[in-house]
N, C-alpha and C positions, 0 to 999 in steps of 0.2 A: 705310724708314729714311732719315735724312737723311744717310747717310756712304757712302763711297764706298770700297769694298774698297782696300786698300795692300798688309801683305804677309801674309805665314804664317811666325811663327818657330816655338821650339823646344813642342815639347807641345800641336802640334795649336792654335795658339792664334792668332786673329786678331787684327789690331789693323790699324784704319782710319781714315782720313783727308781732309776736306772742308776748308778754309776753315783749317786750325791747328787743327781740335776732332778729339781723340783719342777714337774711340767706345766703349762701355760694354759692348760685346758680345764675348763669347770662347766657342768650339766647346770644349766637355768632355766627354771621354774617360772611364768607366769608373776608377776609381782615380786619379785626374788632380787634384795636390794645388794647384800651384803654376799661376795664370793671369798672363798680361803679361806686359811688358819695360820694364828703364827706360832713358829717351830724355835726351835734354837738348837747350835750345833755349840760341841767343844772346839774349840780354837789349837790347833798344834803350834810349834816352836814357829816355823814357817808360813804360816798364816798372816794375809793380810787382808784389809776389805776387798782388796780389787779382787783378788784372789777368788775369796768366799763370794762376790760379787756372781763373779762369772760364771763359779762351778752351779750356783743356786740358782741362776736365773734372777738375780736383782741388779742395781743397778748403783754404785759407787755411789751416790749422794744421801740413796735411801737407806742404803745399811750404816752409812754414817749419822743419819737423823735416827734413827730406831736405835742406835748404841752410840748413846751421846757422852759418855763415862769411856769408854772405850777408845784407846789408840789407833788408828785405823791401819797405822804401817808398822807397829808390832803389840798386837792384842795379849798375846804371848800365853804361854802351852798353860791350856785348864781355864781358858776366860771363856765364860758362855757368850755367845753370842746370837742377839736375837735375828730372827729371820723375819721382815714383816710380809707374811704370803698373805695378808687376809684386807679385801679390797673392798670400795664401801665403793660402785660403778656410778660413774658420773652423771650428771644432770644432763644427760644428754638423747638423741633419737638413737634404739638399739639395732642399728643396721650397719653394716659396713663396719667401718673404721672409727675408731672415736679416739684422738689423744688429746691427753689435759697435760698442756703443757708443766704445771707445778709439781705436776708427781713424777713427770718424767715417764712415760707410761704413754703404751699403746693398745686399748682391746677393739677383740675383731669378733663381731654378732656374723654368725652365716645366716642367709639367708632365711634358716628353715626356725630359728630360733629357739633351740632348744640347746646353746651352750652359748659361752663369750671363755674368750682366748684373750692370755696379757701376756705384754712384754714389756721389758727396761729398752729405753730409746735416749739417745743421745738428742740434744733441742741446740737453736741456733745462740751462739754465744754475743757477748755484748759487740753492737757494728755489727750483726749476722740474727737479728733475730726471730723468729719461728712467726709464721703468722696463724691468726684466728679469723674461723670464719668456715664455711663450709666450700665443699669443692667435691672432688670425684678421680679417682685415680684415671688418666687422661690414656696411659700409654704403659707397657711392660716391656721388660728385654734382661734377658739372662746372658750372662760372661757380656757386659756391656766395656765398651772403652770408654776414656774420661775427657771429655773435653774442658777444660779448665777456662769457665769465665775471665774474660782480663781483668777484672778486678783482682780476684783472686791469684792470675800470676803478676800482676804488679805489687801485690800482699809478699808476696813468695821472694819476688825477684827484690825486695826493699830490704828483707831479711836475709838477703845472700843464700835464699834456695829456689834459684829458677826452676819452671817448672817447662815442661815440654808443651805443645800446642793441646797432643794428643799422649796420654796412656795408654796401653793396649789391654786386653784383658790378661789378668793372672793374677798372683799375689800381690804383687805391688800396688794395683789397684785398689783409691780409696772406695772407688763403690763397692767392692764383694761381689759376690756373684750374680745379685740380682738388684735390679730397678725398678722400681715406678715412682715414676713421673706423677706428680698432680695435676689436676685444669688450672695450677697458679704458678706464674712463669717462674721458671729455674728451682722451684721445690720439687725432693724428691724425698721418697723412701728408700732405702739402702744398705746395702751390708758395708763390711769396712774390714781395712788392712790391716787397724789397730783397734782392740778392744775394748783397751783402757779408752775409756770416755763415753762408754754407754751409762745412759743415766745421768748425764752432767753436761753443763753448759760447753758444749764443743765444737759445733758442726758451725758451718756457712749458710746457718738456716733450715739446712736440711733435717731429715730422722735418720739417725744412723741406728741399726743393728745391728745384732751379734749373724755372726754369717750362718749359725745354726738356726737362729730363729726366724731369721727373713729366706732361709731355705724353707721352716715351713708356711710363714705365711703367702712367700709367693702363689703359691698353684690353688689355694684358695680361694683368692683376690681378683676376680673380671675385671678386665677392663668396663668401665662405667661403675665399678662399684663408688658409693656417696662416701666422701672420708668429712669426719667433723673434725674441727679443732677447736679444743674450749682454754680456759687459765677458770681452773678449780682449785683454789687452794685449801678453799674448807666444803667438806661432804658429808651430808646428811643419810642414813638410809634406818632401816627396820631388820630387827635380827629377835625371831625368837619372843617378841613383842614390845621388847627395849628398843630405845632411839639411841644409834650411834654415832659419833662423829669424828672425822677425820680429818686435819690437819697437817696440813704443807706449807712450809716457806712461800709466802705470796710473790710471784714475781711481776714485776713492771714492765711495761711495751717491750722495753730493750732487752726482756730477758734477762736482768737483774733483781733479786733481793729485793722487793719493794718498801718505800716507806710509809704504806698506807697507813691510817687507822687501822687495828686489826681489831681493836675489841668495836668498832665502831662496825669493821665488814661484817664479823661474827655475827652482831644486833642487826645486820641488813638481811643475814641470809634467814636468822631466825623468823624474821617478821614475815619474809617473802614467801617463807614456806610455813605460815602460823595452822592454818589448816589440819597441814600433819602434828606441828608441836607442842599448840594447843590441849592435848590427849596427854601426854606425860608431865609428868613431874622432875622440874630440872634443875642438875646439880651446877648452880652456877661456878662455885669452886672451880670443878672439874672441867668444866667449859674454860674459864680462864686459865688454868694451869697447863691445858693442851692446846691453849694458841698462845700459847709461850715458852713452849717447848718444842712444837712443831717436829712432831716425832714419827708423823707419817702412820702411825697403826691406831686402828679404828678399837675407841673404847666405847662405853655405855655413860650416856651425859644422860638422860632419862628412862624412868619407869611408869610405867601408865600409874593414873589416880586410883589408889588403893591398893596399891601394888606396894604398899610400906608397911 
């Protein structure tokens, strides 16, 4: 691993430190809803989201939702900026690969279950969008060359930048160094040429990553491992005996900005999961002010009964 152990906070839960890069690794517990903590850095004269994005392991959309007061292309020298490391893991099976397209986010459960791994992933943009459903990484290959679907070079060649049949492998290549392929025709997981765009509506459908980070998830990842893909934009979990909730820009089939009901989805997820909510006492204020802000970092919407 390229990080270098820092501390042990609340829930069994690591978080490490090299160089200013915040690692992707957290120790999970049996029943263990909520991983990370959020951090905040000072901002220099030269500082920008994609910037801090990159160095932190987040992902351009969500450091823009998490400092929503903040200029994203000159924060400027002395402005804090928060970091949202702390993740509320989704409604989903903890094996393989899980990504919730709304958060822009990829974690990976190994096999033995006793950690989950996150990363910022690029999702497929509007006419390109990511799909949901479950599948299984099909196939791997490392220094891959790019075969460019015709769609895609007739996309290219409309825009006055034709593209070759064939890429070969090296920088220029938008895969990075490593693929997989899913069992869903022409998706893939991926590294990438260009950075900017992890975490943000970019790809041809595919997941892009940072070419550090799909260096380590490769060798991890068997072939036949099960990859889920959900659209989570609101997440419920347990922290310490409070109910916390988490909030993302809801997106629509196409990978846009949804125009759902949101206080409408919010009363759907409560009801669905009343089992657990039923047990606290809830602040509905705070419920409504954070699917209206959609700020991506997990606060405390309830307190068990007697707990006031």
């Amino acid at each position: 691993m390229k990080y270098l152990a820092d501390k042990i906070t609340v829930g069994v839960l690591a978080i490490s430190l090299a160089g200013g890069v915040w690692a992707a690794d957290y120790p999970l517990v049996p029943g263990q809803e909520v991983v990370g903590a959020v951090h905040s850095v000072t901002a220099v004269f030269e500082d920008t989201f994609a910037d801090l994005a990159d160095t932190h392991g987040f992902g351009f959309l969500e450091m823009q939702a998490a400092n929503p007061e903040v200029d994203p292309w000159l924060p400027g020298e002395g402005t804090t900026i928060r970091l949202p490391g702390q993740h509320i893991l989704p409604d989903a099976p903890r094996e393989g690969i899980v990504i919730n397209l709304p958060e822009y986010r990829l974690y990976h459960y190994p096999a033995d279950g006793t950690m989950v791994s996150t990363w910022p992933v690029g999702i497929g943009r509007e006419g390109w969008s990511s799909p949901i459903g479950q599948t299984r990484v099909a196939r791997k290959e490392a220094n891959p060359a790019w075969y460019p679907p015709q769609s895609i070079r007739e996309e290219h060649a409309a825009a006055g930048d034709p593209l070759p049949a064939v890429v070969p492998p090296g920088p220029d290549n938008p895969m990075g160094p490593y693929k997989m392929n899913l069992a869903m025709s022409g998706y893939v997981i991926h590294g990438t040429n260009k950075s900017f765009g992890i975490g943000m509506r970019v790809s041809h459908g595919c997941f892009r990553m940072n070419n550090a980070d799909v260096t380590e998830l490769f060798p991890r990842v068997p072939v036949g491992t099960p990859v889920t893909i959900v659209n989570q934009p609101y997440k419920l979990g347990v922290l310490d005996g409070k109910l916390y909730l988490e909030v993302h820009t809801p997106l629509d089939e196409h990978g846009l900005p949804s125009a759902l009901d949101k206080q409408a989805a919010i009363q759907e997820l409560l009801q669905a999961r009343n089992e657990l909510v039923s047990q606290y006492r809830l602040d509905w204020q705070k419920i409504r002010d954070m699917v209206f802000a959609e700020e991506g970092v997990p606060a405390v919407i309830g307190e068990p009964f007697g707990g006031y």
